[in-house]
C-alpha positions as CSV (number, residue, x, y, z in Angstrom):
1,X,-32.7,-43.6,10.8
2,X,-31.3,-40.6,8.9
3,X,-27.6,-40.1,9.3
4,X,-27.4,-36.6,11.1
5,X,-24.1,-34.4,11.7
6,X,-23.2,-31.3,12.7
7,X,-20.3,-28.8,13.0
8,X,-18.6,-30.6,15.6
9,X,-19.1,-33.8,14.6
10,X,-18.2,-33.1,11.0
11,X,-15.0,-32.0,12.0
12,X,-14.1,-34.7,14.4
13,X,-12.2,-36.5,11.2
14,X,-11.1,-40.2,11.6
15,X,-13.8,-41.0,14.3
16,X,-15.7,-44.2,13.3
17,X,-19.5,-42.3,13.5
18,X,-17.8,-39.6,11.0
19,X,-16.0,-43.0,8.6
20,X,-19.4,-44.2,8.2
21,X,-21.1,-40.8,7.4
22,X,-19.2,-38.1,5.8
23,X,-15.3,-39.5,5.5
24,X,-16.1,-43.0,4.4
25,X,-13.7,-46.3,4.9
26,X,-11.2,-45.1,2.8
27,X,-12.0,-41.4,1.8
28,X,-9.9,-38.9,-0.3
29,X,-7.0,-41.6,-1.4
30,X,-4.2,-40.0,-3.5
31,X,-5.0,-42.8,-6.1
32,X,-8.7,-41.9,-6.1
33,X,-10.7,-39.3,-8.2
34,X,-14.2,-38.3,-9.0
35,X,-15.3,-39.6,-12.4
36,X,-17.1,-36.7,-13.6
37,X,-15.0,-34.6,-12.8
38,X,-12.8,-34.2,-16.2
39,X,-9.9,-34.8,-17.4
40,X,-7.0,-33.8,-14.8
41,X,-5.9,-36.4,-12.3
42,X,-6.2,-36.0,-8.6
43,X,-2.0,-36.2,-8.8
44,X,-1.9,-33.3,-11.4
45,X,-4.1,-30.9,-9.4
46,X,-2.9,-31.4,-6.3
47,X,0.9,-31.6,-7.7
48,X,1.0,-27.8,-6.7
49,X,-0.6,-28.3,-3.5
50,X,1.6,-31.1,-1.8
51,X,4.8,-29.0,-2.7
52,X,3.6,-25.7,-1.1
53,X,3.0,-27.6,2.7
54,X,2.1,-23.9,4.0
55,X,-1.0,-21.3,3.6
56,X,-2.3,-18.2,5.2
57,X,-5.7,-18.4,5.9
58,X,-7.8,-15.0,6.2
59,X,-10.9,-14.5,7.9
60,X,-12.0,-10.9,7.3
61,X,-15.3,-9.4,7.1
62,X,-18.3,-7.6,8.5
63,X,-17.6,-8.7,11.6
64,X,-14.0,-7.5,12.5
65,X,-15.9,-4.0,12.3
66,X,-17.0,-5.2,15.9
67,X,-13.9,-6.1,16.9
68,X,-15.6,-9.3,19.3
69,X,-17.3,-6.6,21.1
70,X,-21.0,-6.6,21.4
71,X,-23.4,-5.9,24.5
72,X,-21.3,-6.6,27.9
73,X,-19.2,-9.2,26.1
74,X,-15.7,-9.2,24.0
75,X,-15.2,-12.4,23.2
76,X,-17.1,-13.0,19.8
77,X,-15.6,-13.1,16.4
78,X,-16.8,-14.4,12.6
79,X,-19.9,-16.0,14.5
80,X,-20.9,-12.5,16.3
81,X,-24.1,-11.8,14.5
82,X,-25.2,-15.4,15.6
83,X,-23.5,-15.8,19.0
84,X,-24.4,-12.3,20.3
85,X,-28.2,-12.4,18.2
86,X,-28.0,-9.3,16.8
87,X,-30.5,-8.7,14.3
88,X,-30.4,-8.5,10.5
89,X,-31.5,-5.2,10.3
90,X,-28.9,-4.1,12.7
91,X,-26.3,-6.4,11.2
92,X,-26.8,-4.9,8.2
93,X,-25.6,-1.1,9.2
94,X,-22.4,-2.3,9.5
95,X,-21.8,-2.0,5.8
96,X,-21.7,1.7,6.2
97,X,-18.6,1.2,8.9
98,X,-16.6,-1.1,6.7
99,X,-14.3,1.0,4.9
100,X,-10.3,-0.3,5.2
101,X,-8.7,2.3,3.9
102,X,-5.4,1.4,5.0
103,X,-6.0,-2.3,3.0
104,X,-2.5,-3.1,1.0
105,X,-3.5,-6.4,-1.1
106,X,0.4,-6.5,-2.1
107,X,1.3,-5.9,1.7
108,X,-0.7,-8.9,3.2
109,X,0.3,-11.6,0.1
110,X,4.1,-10.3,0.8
111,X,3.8,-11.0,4.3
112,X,2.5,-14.4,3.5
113,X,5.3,-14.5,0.9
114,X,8.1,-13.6,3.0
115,X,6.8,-15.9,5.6
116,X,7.3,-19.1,3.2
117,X,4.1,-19.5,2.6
118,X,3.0,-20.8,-0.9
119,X,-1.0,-19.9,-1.6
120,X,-3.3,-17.5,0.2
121,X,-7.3,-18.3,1.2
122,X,-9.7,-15.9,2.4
123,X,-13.6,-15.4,2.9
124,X,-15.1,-14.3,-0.1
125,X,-18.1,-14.5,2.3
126,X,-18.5,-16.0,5.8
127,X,-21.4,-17.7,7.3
128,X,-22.7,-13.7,7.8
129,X,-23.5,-13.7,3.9
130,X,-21.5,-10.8,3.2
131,X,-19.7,-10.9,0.1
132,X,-16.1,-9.4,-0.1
133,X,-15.9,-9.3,-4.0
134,X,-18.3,-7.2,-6.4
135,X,-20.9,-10.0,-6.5
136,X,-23.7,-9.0,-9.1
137,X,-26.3,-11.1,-7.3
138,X,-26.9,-8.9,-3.8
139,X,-26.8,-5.6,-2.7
140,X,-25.0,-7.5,0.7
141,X,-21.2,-7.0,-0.9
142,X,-18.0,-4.9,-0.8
143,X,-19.7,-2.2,-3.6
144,X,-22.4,-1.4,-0.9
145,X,-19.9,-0.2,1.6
146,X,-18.1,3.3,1.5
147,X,-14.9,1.3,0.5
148,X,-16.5,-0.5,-2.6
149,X,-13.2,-1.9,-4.4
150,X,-13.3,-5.4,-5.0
151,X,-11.0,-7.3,-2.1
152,X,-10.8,-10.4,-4.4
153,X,-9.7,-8.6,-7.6
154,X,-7.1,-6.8,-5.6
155,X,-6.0,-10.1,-3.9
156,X,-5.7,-12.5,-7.0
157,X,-3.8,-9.6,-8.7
158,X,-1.3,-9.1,-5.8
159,X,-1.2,-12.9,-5.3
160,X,-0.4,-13.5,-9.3
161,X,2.2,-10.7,-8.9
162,X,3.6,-12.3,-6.3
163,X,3.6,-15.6,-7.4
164,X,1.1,-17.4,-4.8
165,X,-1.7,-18.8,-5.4
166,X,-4.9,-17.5,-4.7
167,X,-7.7,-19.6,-2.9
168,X,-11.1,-18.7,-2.0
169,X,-13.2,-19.7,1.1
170,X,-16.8,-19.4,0.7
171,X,-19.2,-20.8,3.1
172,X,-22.5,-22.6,2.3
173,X,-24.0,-21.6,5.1
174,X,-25.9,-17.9,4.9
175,X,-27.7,-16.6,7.9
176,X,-28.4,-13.2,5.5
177,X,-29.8,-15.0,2.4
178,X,-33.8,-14.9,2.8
179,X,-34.0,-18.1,1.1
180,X,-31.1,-19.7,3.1
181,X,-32.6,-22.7,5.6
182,X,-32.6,-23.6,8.6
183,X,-33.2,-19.5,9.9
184,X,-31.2,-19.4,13.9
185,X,-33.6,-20.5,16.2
186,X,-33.2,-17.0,18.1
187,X,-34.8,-15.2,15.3
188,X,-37.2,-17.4,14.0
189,X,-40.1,-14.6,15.3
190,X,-38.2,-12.2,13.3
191,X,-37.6,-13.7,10.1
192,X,-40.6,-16.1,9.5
193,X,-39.8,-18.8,7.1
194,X,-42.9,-17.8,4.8
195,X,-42.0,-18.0,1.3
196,X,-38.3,-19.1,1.6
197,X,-37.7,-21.7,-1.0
198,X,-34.1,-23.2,-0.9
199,X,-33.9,-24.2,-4.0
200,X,-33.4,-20.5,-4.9
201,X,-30.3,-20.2,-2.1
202,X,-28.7,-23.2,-4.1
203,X,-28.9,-21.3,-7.7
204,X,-27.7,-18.5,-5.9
205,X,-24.5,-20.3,-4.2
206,X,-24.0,-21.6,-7.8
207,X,-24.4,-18.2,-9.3
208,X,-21.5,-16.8,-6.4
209,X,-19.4,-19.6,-7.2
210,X,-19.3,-19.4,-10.5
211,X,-18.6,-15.5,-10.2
212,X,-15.5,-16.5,-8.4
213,X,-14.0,-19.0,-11.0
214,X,-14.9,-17.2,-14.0
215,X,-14.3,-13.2,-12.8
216,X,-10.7,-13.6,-11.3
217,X,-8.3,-16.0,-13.4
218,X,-7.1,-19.1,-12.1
219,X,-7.8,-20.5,-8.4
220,X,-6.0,-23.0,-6.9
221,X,-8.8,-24.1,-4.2
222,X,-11.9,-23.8,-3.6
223,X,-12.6,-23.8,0.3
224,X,-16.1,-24.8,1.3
225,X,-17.4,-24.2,5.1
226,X,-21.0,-24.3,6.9
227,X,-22.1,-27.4,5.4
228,X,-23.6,-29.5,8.1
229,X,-27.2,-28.4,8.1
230,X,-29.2,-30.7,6.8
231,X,-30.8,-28.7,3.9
232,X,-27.3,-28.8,2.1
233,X,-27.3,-32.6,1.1
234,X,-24.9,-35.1,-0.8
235,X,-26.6,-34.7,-4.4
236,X,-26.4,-30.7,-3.9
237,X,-22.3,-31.5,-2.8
238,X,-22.2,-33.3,-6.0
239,X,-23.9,-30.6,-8.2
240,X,-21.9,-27.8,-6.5
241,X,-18.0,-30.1,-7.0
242,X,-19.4,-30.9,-10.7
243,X,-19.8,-27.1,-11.1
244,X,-16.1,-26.0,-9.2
245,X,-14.3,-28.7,-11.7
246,X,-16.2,-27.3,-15.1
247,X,-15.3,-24.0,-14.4
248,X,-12.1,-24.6,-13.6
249,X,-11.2,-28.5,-14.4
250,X,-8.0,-27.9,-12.6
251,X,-9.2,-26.1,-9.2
252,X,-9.0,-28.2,-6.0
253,X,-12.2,-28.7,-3.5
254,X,-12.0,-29.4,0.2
255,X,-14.1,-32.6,1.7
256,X,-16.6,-29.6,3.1
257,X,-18.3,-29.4,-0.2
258,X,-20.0,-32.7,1.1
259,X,-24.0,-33.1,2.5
260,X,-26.1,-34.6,4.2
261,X,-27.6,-38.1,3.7
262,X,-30.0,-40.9,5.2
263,X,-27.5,-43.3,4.2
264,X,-24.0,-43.7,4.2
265,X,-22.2,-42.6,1.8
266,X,-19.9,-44.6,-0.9
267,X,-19.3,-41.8,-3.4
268,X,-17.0,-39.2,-1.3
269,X,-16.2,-35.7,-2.3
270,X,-13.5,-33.3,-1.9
271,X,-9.7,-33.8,-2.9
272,X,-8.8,-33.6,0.9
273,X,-9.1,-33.7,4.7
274,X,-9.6,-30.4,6.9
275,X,-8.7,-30.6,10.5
276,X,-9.9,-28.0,12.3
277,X,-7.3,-26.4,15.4
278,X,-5.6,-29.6,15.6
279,X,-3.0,-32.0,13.7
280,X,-4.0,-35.4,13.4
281,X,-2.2,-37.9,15.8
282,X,-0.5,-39.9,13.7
283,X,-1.4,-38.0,10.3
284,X,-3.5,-40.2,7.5
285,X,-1.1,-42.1,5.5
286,X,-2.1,-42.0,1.6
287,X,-4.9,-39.2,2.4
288,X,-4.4,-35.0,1.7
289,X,-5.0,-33.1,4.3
290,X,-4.4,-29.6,5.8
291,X,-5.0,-28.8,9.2
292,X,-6.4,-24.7,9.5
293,X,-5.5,-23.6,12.8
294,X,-5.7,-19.7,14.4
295,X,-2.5,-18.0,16.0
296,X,-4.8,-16.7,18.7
297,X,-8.3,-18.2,19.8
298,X,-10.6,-16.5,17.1
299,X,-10.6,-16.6,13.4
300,X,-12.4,-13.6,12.9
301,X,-10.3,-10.3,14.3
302,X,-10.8,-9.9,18.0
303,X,-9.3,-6.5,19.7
304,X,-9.4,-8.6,23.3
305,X,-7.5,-11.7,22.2
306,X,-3.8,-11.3,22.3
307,X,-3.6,-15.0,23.6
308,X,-1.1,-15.5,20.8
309,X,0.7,-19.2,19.7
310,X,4.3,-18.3,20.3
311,X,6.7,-18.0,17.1
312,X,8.4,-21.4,18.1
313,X,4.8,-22.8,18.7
314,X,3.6,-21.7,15.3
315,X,7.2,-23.2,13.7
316,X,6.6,-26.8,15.6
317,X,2.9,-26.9,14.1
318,X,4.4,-26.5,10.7
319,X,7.4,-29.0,11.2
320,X,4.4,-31.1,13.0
321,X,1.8,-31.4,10.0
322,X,4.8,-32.0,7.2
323,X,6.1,-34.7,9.4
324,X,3.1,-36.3,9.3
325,X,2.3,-35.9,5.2
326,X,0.0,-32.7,5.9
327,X,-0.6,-28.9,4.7
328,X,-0.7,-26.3,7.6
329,X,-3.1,-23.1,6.6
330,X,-2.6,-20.5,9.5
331,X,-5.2,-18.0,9.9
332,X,-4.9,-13.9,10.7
333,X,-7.4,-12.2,11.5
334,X,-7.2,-8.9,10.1
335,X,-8.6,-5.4,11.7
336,X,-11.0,-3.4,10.5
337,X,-9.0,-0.8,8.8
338,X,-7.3,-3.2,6.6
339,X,-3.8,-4.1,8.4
340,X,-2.6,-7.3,10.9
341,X,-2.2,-7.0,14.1
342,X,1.3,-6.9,15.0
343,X,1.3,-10.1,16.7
344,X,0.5,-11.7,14.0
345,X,2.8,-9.7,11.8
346,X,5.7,-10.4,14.4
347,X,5.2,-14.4,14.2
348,X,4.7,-14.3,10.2
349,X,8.7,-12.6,10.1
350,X,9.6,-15.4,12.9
351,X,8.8,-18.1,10.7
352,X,10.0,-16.4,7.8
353,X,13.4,-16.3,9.1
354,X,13.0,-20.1,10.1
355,X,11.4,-20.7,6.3
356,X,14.8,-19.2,4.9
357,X,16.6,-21.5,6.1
358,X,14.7,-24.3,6.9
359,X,12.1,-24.2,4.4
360,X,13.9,-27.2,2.0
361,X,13.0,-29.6,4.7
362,X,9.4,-28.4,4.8
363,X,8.5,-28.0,0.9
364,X,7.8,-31.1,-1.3
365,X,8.4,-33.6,1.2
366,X,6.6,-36.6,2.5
367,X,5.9,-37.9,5.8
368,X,8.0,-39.8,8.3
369,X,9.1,-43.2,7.8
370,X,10.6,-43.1,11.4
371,X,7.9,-45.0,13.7
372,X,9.4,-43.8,16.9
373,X,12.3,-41.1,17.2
374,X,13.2,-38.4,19.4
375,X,13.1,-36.2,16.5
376,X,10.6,-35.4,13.6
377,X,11.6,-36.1,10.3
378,X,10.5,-35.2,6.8
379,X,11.4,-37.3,3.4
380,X,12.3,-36.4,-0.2
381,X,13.6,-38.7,-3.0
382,X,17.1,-39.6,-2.0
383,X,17.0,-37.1,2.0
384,X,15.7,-37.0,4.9
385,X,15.2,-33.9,7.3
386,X,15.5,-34.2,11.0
387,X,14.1,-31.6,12.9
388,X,15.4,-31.4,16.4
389,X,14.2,-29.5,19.2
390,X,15.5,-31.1,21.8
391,X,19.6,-30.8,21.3
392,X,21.5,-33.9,23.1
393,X,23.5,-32.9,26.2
394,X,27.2,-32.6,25.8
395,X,29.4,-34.6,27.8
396,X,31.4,-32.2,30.1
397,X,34.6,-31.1,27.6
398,X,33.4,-33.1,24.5
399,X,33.4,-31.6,21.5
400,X,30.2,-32.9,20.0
401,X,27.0,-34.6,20.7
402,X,25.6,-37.8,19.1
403,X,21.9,-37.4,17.8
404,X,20.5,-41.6,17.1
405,X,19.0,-42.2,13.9
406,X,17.1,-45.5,14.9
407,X,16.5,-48.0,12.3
408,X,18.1,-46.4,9.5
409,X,19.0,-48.9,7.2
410,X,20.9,-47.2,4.0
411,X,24.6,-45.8,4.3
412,X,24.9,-42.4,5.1
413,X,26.1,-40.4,1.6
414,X,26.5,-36.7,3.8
415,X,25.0,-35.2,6.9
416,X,24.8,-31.0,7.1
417,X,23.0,-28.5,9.0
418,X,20.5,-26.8,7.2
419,X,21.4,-23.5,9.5
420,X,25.4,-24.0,8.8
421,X,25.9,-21.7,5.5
422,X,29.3,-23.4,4.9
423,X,27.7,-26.6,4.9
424,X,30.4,-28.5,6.4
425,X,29.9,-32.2,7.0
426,X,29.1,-33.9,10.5
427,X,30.2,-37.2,10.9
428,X,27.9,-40.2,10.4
429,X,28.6,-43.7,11.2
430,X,26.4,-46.8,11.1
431,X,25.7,-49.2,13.8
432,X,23.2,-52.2,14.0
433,X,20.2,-49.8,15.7
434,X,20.6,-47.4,12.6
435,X,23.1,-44.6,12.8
436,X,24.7,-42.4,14.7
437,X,25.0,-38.1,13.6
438,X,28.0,-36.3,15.5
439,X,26.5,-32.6,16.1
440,X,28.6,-29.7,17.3
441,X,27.8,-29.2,21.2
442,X,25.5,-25.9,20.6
443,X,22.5,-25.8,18.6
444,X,22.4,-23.6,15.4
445,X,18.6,-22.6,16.0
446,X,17.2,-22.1,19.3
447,X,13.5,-22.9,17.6
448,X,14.5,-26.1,15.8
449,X,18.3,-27.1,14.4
450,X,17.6,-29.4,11.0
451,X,19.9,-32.2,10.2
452,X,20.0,-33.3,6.6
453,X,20.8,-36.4,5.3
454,X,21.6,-37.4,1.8
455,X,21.8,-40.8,0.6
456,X,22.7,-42.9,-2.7
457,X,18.9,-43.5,-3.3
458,X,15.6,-43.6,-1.6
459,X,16.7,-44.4,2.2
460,X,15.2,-47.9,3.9
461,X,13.7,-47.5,7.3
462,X,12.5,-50.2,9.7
463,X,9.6,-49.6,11.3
């Protein structure tokens, strides 16, 4: 029987239905890469990627013109044209509302910037079909709206200013395209099938693609969404990474480049994993990763939805996915008129502040090798970063707490607080469990206090 998947099952990575179709036995391993593919390693182009540990993730588009709103109902976003059924027609006219004057390319990629995040990916177009950069192959862009600049020139200019690195979502899916199949079963009545040839969609995605990584200098990933149908098979995944890796031999692709198949699949696609508003339990050792995950409940902008993440929240996801060998690519949703909502622009300047003097335990590191501690940790060469959250209580008059390092098995060189500008050194002594940090009663940073350690080489843990 044909192997079928969809959204949610697609998504539901490391389950043993998804191992057999679409992740494979032992998908995406750091020592793999795709034969075809040229000359750079898997190491090389991802080199960048591992050492950045933190994205921004923008989904921006027709859509946030509605705000969620449609009919009786608020609670749409980037899916409202499907969810709320509205008609193409109709859809269409909101190109004449989408006009963000107040749109600051260099004010969004500073945010991200100042928030310690390394590389910046947004829709060039959404399941919707609408293009946000001057494509030449539809009338369905950014040049047929009264604000016509191209959003993705502006964006790769500010991000190259900036020194980020610009990354482009684009989604295989296209409810607009007339060739595009399967049509929604809602308007099937509407928009008869009759002619449609899919074939043409796929020269088209090509033709968009290869717009993006030839029109706007170097991109550093290459996002791929809406690929569960299954029209979009494993060859066409093939084709379409074989195209990504010519253009640009150094570009990364996400594992949602990949198709449908009647049979399981040995020859895996995509550079790595992409959780989807979650971090894996226990991460997957010697596989990329990134989780994408929302400050609110929507992706797309919604006016209604100020069920926001607190900062500390947002900080724990981040400490959470580098503990565990991960990326973490937090998504805004920005407004209509071109600016953030100030909930997210508060928690961006939270973590920023955190990122400032925190951020050395976050970038470049590796995962845990603790296999149970009441703390997470981080690893790089000859340190290791303890995050702490939960402080140890002071004994009534002492004058400093002891934080347990279990099974650490190399002598302690120096222990400091990351949030203690004069650096000064906490005593450290070993004991036959591991070892034993003296901390000063309080704790430096109410969100998370990190201890680091430095040793005389790589530091042995026993799991």
């Amino acid at each position: 029987m044909p192997y079928r998947f969809d959204r949610r099952t697609f998504l539901q990575g490391g389950t043993a239905g998804l191992g057999a179709l679409a992740l494979g036995a032992h998908p995406w391993r750091r020592a793999a890469r795709w034969a075809a593919a040229g000359p750079a390693s898997t190491d090389d182009r991802l080199a960048w990627w591992r050492e950045a540990r933190f994205g921004l993730f923008l989904h921006w588009g027709l859509y946030s013109t509605l705000a969620g709103e449609w009919g009786a109902r608020t609670d749409y976003a980037e899916w409202i044209r499907n969810s709320a059924h509205i008609p193409l027609a109709e859809y269409e006219r909101l190109l004449g509302r989408f006009n963000p004057t107040r749109f600051d390319a260099d004010r969004w990629v500073s945010l991200a910037k100042d928030a310690g995040m390394r590389y910046v990916t947004i829709t060039t177009k959404h399941h919707d079909g609408f293009a946000l950069f001057d494509s030449k192959l539809t009338g369905f862009c950014v040049r047929a709206t009264p604000f016509r600049r191209d959003i993705m020139r502006e964006m790769a200019d500010a991000c190259r200013r900036q020194g980020l690195r610009m990354c482009w979502y684009h989604s295989i899916m296209d409810w607009h395209h007339p060739d595009y199949l399967p049509r929604r079963d809602w308007e099937a009545e509407t928009r008869p099938v009759d002619g449609a040839r899919y074939a043409r969609f796929v020269r088209y995605l090509h033709g968009q693609v290869t717009e993006l990584l030839t029109n706007y200098g170097d991109v550093g990933v290459m996002w791929f969404d809406g690929n569960w149908e299954e029209t979009w098979t494993h060859e066409m995944g093939k084709t379409l990474y074989e195209r990504c890796r010519t253009l640009q031999p150094s570009v990364i692709v996400n594992n949602r480049v990949e198709g449908w198949s009647p049979a399981p699949i040995t020859d895996h696609l995509g550079d790595f994993r992409t959780p989807e508003q979650e971090v894996p339990a226990t991460g997957w050792p010697g596989v990329d990763w990134e989780s994408c995950i929302t400050m609110n409940r929507n992706w797309g902008y919604n006016s209604h939805d100020h069920d926001f993440k607190p900062a500390a929240r947002l900080i724990g996801l981040l400490v959470e996915t580098a503990s565990k060998g991960g990326n973490l690519l937090l998504n805004v949703g920005p407004r209509a008129d071109g600016t953030f909502p100030e909930e997210s622009v508060e928690r961006l300047q939270a973590i920023g502040r955190w990122m400032a003097v925190n951020g050395s335990a976050i970038y470049g590191t590796t995962a845990s090798p603790f296999a149970s501690a009441p703390f997470r940790a981080t690893a790089q060469g000859n340190r290791l970063f303890l995050f702490v959250t939960d402080w140890p209580t002071a004994a009534c008059g002492a004058t400093g707490v002891e934080l347990r390092v279990p099974g650490l098995r190399t002598p302690v060189r120096a222990a400091t607080l990351l949030a203690d500008p004069d650096r000064r050194p906490l005593a450290c002594a070993t004991t036959d469990a591991g070892a034993v940090v003296t901390l000063p009663p309080d704790a430096p940073d109410a969100v998370c206090s990190v201890v680091a350690l430095e040793f005389e080489r790589p530091p042995e843990v026993a799991r």
